[in-house]
PAKE-926656 format. One record per residue (C-alpha): residue number from 1; x, y, z. Coordinates in pm, 1 decimal. Example, Ala and Ser with C-alpha at 12.3 -4.5 7.8 and 13.67 -1.06 7.14 Angstrom:
2
[1; [1230.0; -450.0; 780.0]]
[2; [1367.0; -106.0; 714.0]]
END
This chain:
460
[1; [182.3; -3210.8; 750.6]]
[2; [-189.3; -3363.1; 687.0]]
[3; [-432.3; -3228.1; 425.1]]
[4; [-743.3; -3255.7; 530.1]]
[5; [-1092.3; -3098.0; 517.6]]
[6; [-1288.2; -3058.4; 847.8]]
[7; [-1538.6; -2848.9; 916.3]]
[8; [-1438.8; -2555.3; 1149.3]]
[9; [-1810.9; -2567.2; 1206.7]]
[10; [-1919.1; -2890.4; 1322.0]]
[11; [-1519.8; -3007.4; 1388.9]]
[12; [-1622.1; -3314.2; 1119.4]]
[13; [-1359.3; -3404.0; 889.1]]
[14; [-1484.7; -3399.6; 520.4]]
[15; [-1222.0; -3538.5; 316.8]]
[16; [-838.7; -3605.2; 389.2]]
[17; [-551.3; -3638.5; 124.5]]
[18; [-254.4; -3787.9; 103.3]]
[19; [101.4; -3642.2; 25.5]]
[20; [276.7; -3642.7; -348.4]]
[21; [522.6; -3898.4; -343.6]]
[22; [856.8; -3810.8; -458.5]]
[23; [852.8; -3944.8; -786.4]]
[24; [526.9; -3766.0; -833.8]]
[25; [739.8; -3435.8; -666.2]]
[26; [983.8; -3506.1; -938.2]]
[27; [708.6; -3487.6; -1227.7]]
[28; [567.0; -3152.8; -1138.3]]
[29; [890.3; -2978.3; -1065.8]]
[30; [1021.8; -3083.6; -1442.8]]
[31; [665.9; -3055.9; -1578.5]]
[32; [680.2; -2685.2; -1469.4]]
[33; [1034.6; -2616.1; -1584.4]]
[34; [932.8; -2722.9; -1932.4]]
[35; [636.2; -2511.8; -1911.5]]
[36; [842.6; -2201.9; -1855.3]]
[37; [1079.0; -2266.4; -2149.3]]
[38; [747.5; -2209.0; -2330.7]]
[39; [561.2; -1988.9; -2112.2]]
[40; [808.9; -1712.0; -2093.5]]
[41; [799.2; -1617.7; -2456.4]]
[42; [455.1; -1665.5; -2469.5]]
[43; [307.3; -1292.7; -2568.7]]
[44; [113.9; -1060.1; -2295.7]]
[45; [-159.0; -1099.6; -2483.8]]
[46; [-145.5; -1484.0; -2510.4]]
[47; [-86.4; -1524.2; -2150.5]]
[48; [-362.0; -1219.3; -2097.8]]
[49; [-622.2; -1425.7; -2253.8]]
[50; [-549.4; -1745.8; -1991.1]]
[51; [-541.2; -1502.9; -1684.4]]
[52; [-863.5; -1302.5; -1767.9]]
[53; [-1071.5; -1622.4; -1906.8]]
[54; [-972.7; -1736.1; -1503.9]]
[55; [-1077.6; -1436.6; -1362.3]]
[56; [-1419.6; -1459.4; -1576.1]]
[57; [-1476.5; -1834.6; -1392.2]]
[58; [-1419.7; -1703.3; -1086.5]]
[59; [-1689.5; -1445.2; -1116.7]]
[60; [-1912.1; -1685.5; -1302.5]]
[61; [-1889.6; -1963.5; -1009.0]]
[62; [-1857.8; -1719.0; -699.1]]
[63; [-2078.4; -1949.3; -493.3]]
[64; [-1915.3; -2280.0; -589.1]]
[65; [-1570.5; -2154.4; -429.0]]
[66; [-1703.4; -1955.9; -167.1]]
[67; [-1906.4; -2256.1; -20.4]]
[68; [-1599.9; -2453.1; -71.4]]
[69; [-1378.9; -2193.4; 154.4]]
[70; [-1655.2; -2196.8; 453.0]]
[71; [-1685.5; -2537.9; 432.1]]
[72; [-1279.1; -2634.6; 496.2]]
[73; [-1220.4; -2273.3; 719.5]]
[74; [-1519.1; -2200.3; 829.8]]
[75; [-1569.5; -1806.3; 691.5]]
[76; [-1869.1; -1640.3; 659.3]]
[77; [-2064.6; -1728.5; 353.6]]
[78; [-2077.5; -1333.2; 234.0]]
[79; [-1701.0; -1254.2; 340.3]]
[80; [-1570.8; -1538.4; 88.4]]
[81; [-1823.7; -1431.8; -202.7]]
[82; [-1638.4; -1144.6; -165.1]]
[83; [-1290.3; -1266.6; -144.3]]
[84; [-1347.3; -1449.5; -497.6]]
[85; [-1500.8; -1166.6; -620.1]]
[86; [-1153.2; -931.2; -527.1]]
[87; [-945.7; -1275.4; -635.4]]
[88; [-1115.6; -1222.7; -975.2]]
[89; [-1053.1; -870.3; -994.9]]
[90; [-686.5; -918.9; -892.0]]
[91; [-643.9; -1173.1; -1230.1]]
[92; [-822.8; -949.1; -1433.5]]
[93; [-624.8; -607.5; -1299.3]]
[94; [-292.8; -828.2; -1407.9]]
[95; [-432.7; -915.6; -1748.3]]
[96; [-539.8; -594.8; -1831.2]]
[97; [-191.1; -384.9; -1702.3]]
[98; [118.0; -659.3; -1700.3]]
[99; [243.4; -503.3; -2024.2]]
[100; [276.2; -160.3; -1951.4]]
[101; [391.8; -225.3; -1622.7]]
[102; [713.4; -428.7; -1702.4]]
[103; [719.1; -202.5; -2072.1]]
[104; [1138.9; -120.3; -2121.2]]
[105; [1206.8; 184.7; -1888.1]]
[106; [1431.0; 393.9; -2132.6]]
[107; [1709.8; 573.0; -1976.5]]
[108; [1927.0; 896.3; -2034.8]]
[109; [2320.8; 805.9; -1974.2]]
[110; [2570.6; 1099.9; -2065.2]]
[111; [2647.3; 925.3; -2384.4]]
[112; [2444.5; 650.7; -2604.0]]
[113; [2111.3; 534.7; -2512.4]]
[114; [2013.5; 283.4; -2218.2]]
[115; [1699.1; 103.5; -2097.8]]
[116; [1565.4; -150.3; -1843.8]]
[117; [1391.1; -433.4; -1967.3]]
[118; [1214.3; -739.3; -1743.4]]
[119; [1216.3; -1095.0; -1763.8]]
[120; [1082.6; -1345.6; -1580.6]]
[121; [1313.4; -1571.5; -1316.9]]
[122; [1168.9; -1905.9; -1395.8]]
[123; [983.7; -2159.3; -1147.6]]
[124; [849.3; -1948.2; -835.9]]
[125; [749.6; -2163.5; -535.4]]
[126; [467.5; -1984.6; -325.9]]
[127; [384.3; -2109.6; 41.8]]
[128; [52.9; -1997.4; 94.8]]
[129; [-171.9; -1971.3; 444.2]]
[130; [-510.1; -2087.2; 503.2]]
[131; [-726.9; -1738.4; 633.8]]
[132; [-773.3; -1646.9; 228.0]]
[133; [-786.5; -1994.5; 51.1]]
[134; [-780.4; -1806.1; -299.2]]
[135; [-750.1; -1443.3; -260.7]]
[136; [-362.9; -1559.3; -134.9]]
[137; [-319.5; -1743.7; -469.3]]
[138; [-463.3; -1467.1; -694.3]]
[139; [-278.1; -1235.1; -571.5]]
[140; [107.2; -1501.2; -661.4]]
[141; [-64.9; -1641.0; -988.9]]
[142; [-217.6; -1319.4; -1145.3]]
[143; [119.3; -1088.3; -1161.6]]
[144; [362.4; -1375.4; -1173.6]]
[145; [194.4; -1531.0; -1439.6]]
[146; [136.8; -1260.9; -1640.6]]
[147; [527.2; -1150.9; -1590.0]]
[148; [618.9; -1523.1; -1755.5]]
[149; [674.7; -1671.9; -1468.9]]
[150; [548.9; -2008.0; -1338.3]]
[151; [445.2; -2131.8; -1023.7]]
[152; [446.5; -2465.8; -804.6]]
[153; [226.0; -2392.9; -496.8]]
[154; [224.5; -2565.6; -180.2]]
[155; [-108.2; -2418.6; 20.6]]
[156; [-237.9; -2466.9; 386.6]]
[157; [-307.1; -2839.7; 509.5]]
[158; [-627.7; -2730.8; 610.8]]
[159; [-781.3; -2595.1; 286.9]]
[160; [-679.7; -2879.7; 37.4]]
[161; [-965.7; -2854.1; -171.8]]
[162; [-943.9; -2449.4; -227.0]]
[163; [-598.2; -2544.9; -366.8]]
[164; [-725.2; -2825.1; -579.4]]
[165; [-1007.3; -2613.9; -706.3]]
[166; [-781.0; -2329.4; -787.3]]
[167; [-541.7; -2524.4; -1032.0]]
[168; [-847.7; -2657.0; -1187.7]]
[169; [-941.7; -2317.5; -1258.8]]
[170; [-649.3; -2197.7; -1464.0]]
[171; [-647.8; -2541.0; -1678.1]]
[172; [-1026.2; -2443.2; -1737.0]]
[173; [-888.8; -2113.9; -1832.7]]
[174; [-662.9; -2282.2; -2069.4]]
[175; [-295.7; -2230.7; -1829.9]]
[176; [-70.2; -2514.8; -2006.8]]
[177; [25.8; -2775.2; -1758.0]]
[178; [308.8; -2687.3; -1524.9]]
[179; [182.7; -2338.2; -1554.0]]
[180; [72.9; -2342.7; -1205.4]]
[181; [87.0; -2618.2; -974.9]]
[182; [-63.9; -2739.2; -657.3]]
[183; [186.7; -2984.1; -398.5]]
[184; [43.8; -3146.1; -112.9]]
[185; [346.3; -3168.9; 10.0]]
[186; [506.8; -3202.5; 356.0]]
[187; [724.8; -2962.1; 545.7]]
[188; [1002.0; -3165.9; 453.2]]
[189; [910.2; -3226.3; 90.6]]
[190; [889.2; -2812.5; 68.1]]
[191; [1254.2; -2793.7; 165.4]]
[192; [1339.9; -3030.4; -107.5]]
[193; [1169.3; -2775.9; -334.6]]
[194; [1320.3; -2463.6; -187.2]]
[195; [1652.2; -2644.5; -230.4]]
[196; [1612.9; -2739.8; -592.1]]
[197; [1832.7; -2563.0; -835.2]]
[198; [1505.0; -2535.1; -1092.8]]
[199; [1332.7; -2317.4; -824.3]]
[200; [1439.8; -1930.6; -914.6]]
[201; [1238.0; -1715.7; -592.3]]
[202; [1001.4; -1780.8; -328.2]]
[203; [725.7; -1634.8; -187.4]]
[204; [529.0; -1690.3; 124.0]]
[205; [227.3; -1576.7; 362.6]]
[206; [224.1; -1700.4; 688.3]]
[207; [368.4; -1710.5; 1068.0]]
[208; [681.7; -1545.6; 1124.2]]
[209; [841.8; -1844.5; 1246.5]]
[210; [749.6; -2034.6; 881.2]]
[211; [885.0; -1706.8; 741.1]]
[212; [1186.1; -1713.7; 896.7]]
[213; [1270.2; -2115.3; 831.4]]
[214; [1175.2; -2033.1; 419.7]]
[215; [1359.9; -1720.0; 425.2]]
[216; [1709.6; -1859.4; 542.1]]
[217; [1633.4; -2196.8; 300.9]]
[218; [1590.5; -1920.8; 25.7]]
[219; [1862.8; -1701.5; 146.6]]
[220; [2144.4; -1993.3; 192.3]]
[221; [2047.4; -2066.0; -183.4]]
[222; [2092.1; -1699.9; -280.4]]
[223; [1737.2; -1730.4; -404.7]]
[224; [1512.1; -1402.4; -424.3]]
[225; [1206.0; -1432.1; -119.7]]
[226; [926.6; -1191.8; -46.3]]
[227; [807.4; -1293.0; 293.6]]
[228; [440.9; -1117.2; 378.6]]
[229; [375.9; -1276.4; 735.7]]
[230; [228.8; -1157.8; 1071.3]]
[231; [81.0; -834.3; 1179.1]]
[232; [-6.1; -625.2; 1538.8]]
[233; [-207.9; -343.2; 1372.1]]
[234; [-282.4; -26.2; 1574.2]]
[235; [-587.4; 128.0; 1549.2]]
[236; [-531.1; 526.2; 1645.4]]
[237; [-855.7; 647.5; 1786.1]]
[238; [-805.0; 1036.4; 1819.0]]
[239; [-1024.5; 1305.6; 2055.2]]
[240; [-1213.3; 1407.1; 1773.4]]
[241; [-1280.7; 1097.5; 1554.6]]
[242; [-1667.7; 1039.8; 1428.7]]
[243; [-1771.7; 747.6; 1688.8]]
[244; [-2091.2; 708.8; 1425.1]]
[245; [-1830.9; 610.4; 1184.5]]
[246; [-1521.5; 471.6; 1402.6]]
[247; [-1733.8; 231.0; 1541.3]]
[248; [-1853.1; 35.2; 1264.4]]
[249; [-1488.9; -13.4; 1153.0]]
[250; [-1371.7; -123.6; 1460.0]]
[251; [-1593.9; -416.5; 1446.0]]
[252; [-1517.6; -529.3; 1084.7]]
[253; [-1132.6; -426.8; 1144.4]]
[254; [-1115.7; -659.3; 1420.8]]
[255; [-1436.6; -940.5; 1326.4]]
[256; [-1378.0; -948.2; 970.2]]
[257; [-1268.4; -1301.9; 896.2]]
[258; [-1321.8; -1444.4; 1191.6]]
[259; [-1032.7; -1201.7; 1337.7]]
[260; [-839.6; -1441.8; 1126.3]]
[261; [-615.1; -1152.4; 913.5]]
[262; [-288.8; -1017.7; 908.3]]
[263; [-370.8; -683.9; 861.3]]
[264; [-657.8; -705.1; 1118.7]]
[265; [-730.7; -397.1; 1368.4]]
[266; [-542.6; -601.6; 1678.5]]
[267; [-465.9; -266.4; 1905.7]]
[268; [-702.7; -35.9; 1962.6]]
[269; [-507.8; 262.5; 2103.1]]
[270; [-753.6; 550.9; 2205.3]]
[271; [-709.5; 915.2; 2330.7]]
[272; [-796.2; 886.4; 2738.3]]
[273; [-1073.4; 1179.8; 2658.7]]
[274; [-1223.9; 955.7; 2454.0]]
[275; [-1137.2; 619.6; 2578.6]]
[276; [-1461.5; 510.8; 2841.9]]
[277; [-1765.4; 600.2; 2548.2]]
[278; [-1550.0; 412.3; 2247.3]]
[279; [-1511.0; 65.7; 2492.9]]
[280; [-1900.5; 141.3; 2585.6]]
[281; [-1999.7; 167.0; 2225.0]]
[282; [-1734.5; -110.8; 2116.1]]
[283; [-1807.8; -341.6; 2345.8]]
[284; [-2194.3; -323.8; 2295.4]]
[285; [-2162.0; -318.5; 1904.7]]
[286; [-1909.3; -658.9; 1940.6]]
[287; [-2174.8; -816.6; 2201.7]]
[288; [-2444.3; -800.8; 1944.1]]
[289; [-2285.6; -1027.4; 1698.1]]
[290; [-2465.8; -1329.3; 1588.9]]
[291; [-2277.0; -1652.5; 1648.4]]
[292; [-2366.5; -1941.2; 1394.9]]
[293; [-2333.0; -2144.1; 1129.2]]
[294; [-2105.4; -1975.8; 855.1]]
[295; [-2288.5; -2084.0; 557.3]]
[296; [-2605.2; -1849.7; 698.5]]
[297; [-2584.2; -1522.2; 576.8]]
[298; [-2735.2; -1405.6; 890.5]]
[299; [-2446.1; -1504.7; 1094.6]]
[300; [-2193.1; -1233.4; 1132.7]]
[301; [-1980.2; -1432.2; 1463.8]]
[302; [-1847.8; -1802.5; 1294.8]]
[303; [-1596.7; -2026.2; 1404.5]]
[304; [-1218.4; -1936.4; 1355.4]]
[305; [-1054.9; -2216.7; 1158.2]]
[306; [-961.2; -2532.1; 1364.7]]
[307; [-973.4; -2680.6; 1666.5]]
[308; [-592.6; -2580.7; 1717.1]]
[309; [-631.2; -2233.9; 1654.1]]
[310; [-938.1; -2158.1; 1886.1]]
[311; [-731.9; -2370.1; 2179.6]]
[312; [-410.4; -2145.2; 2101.4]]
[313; [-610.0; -1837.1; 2131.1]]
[314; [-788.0; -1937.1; 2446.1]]
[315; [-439.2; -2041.2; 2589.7]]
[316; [-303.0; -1654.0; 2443.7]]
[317; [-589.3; -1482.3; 2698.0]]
[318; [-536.0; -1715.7; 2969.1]]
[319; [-173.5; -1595.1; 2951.9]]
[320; [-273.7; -1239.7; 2932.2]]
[321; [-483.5; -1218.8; 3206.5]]
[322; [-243.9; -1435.5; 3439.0]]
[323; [22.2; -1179.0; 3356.2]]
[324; [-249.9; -936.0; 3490.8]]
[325; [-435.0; -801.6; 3203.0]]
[326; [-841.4; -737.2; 3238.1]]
[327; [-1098.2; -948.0; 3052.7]]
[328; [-1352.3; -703.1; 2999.2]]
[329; [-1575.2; -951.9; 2807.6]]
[330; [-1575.6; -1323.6; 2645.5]]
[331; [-1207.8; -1535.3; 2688.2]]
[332; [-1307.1; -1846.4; 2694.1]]
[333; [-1479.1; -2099.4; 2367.8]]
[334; [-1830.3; -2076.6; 2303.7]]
[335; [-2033.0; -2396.4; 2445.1]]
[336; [-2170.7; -2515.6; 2067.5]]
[337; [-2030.8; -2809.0; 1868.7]]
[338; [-1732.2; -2643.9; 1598.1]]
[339; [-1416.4; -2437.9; 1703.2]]
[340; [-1632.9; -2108.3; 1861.5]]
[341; [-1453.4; -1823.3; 2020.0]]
[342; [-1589.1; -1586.4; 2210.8]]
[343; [-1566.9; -1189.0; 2126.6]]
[344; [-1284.3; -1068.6; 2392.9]]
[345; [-1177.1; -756.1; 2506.9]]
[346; [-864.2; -732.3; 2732.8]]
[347; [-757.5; -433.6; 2874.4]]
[348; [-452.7; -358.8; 3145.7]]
[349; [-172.0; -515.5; 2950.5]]
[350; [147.8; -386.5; 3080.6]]
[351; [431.9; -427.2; 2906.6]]
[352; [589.4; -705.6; 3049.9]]
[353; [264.4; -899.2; 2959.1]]
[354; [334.9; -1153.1; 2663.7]]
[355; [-12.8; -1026.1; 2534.0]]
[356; [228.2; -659.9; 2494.9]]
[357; [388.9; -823.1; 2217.7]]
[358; [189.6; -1139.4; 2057.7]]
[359; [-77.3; -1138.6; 1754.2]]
[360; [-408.5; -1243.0; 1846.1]]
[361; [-547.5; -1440.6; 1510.4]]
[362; [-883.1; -1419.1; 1658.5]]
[363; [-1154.7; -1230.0; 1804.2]]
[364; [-983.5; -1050.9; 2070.9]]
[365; [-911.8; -685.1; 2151.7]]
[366; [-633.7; -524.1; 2335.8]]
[367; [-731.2; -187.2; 2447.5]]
[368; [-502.7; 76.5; 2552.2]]
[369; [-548.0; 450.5; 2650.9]]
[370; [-308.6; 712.1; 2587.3]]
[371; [-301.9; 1108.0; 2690.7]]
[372; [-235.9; 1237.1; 2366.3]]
[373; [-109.4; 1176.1; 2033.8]]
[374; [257.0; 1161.3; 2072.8]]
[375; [226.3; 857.1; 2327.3]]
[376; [-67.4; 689.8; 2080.9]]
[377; [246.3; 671.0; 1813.5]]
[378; [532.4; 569.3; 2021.7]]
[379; [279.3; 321.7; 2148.3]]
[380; [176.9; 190.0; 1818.9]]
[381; [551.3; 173.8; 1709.7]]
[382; [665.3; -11.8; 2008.5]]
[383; [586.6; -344.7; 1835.7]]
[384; [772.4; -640.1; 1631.7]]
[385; [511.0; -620.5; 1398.4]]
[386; [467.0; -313.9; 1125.1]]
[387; [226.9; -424.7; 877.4]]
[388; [-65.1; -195.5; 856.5]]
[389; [-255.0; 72.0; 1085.4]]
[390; [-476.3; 266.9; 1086.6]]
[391; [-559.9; 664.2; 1252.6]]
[392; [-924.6; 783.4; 1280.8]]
[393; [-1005.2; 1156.3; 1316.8]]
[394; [-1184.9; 1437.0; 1140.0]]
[395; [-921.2; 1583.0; 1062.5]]
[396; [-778.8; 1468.8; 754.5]]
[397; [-409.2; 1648.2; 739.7]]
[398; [-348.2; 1536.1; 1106.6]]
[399; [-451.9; 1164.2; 1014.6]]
[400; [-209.7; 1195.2; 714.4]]
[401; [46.5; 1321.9; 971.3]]
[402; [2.9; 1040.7; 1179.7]]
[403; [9.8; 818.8; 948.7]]
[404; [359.1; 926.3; 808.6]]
[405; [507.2; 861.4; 1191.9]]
[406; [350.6; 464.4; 1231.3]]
[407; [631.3; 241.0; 1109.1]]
[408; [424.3; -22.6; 903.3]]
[409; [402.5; -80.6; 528.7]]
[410; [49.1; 50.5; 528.8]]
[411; [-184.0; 309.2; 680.5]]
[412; [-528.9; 409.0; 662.9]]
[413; [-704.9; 717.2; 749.0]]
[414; [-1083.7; 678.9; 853.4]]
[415; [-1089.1; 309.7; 673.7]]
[416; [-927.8; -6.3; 630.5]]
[417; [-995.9; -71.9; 313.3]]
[418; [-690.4; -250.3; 205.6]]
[419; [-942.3; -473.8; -98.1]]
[420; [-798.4; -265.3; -455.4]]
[421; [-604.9; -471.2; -639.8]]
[422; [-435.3; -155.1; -699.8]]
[423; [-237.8; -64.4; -389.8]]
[424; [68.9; -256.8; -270.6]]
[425; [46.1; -501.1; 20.4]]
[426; [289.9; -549.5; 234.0]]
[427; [535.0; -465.3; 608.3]]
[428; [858.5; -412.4; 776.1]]
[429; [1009.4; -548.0; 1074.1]]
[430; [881.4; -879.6; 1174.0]]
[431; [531.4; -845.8; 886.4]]
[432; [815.0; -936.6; 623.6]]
[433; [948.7; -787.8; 298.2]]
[434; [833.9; -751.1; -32.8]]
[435; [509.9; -623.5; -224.2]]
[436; [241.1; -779.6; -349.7]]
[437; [-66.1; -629.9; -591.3]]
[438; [-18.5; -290.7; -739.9]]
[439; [263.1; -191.1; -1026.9]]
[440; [547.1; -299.6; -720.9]]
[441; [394.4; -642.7; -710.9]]
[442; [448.9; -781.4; -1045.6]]
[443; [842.9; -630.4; -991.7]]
[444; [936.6; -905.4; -713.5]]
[445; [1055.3; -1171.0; -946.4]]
[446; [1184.4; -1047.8; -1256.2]]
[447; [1513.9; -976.3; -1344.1]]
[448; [1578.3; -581.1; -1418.1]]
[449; [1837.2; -611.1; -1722.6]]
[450; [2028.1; -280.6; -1843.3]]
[451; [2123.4; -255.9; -2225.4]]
[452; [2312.8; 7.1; -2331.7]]
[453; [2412.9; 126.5; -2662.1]]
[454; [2694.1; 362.9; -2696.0]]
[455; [2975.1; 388.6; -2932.7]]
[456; [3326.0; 461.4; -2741.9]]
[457; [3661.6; 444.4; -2710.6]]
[458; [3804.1; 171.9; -2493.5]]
[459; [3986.6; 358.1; -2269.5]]
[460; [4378.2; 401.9; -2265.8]]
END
């Protein structure tokens, strides 16, 4: 595992950093269980004051981190002002409602009285991905902090300066050391960590196959885990959705990022009475996309993030259409300096087609008609994946139907507006386990104690 910065855009590297040794391991890990001796009976307010004076930097220096972000993974200047704007919002949403979220929960037993309190766990260690260099910490630091918890962090090789600059940001704030902590560490080094008796839960974002190596670390060490990892998201096109409006979303669903997000539109599963005018209108609206440097605000086509994910992708269509799936447009890199993909629509993929069942992290579409709603569902459901979705018709109460018959953790009807720091994020299946943002967020790591009072007999 290297940490380095290069430029997704020009394929330059920047700047390149070298791994914590294991003394230096040894330091932050007992640096941040000292902190939490402290730091869990700080006050909500104290802790409040740290979290929301972060969430005011962010907001203050929006351009500083987003230029950081699209320089090291190469999104679009206006996409990352926006994800440190929501990262903000996330810290100050946790500042503003920790307390009355983990308040005592009083109970009613038959006899006596009874309550739930929370406490923290300890030392949380979050594995973090690379497509949301801080948006994916806010949304660890802001709840887990606020719940007493603290947190050693160990983010994407690729984005090493996001991470720096984000640990900077709560000392600004005033976050006592070992209050949150980044590791460049390696693979190897994070196994250590997951393996060390001062590490109480883990968290991670990423592939399912990083998921799945964390999750049985965690697991053999009886440790807590909330996995949030891949995603296949259908997006339900019914006979009588507003194109006008469809439209639009289907290009931000599947472009926004780069194509470069879990919860990405990834299947576009339309009704065959409406199929031929939405892949007319789609594939026009995704052939008039601007392909350029990401710093421009005018560009709205960048690079994805590396050299190895654009060749991956490439190698992903090459597969598909082998296996006998249609390239309706793009498959292949863009011929421009920087890791350039090229919008790509594939259509024809059968199910014994590996492109049936993989994610695409990227700008490509597969497109499948249906004959009505049942087989839109059953179609939607037959994947490993069940993150999010989404169902697009006028009709409200049928969109809310379908919606409650797509196994994922999330659905939206006529938007994918997933950006409140209010609702819960999170899958089944293969996308993981566990919530993050909302009330259910903050729950993850703390230990649910039940006190009861009651004066009785023992019995006989």
């Amino acid at each position: 595992m290297t940490y380095q910065s290069v430029n997704p855009n020009t394929g330059k590297t920047v700047k390149s950093f070298e791994h914590l040794s294991s003394a230096a391991l040894e330091q932050s890990l007992a640096t941040a269980e000292a902190c939490f001796q402290t730091w869990k009976h700080t006050s909500y307010a104290e802790r409040a004051a740290i979290v929301a004076k972060a969430a005011a930097l962010l907001h203050a220096h929006v351009d500083d981190y987003a230029k950081l972000a699209t320089l090291e993974m190469g999104k679009r200047i206006d996409e990352v002002r926006g994800e440190v704007q929501f990262s903000a919002d996330i810290l100050a949403y946790y500042a503003k409602n920790a307390e009355a979220f983990l308040a005592p929960t009083k109970l009613h037993p038959k006899v006596g009285e009874a309550h739930v309190e929370s406490s923290p766990f300890g030392v949380l260690f979050c594995v973090e991905p690379w497509n949301f260099p801080f948006y994916q910490l806010a949304r660890v630091a802001g709840p887990q902090l606020m719940a007493g918890n603290v947190l050693v962090v160990k983010h994407a090789g690729c984005v090493p300066q996001c991470a720096i600059a984000f640990e900077k940001l709560l000392l600004d704030a005033g976050a006592p050391a070992g209050a949150y902590t980044n590791l460049l560490i390696s693979h190897e080094q994070a196994n250590r960590v997951v393996d060390d008796p001062r590490i109480k839960g883990v968290a991670l974002t990423g592939s399912v196959a990083a998921g799945r190596s964390i999750a049985a670390r965690a697991g053999q060490n009886l440790k807590k885990s909330s996995m949030e990892l891949g995603g296949s998201d259908a997006f339900i096109v019914l006979e009588d959705a507003d194109l006008a409006k469809t439209i639009p979303w289907a290009v931000w669903g599947r472009m926004y990022n780069g194509g470069q997000t879990c919860c990405a539109a990834k299947r576009f599963i339309v009704l065959d009475s409406i199929a031929d005018k939405f892949l007319e209108q789609f594939t026009a609206a995704l052939s008039k996309l601007n392909v350029g440097d990401p710093m421009i605000e005018t560009t709205t086509h960048g690079p994805l993030s590396s050299e190895g994910a654009l060749l991956q992708l490439v190698k992903q269509v090459d597969s598909a259409v082998a296996h006998g799936a249609t390239l309706v447009i793009g498959g292949k890199r863009i011929d421009r300096p920087g890791s350039f993909m090229q919008t790509t629509i594939l259509t024809d993929i059968a199910k014994d087609n590996p492109a049936f069942r993989d994610e695409f992290f990227g700008p490509v579409v597969s497109f499948f008609r249906v004959k009505d709603e049942d087989e839109a569902i059953a179609l939607a459901n037959d994947s490993d994946f069940g993150l999010g979705g989404s169902v697009w018709t006028k009709d409200v109460a049928r969109g809310k139907r379908v919606a409650s018959r797509v196994d994922t953790g999330m659905m939206f009807i006529n938007n994918i507006d997933w950006s409140d720091a209010e609702l819960p994020f999170g899958g089944i299946k293969d996308s993981g386990y566990g919530r993050e943002l909302g009330n259910m967020g903050i729950q993850e790591f703390v230990n649910k104690k039940l006190i009861r009072t009651a004066h009785l007999d023992a019995p006989a």
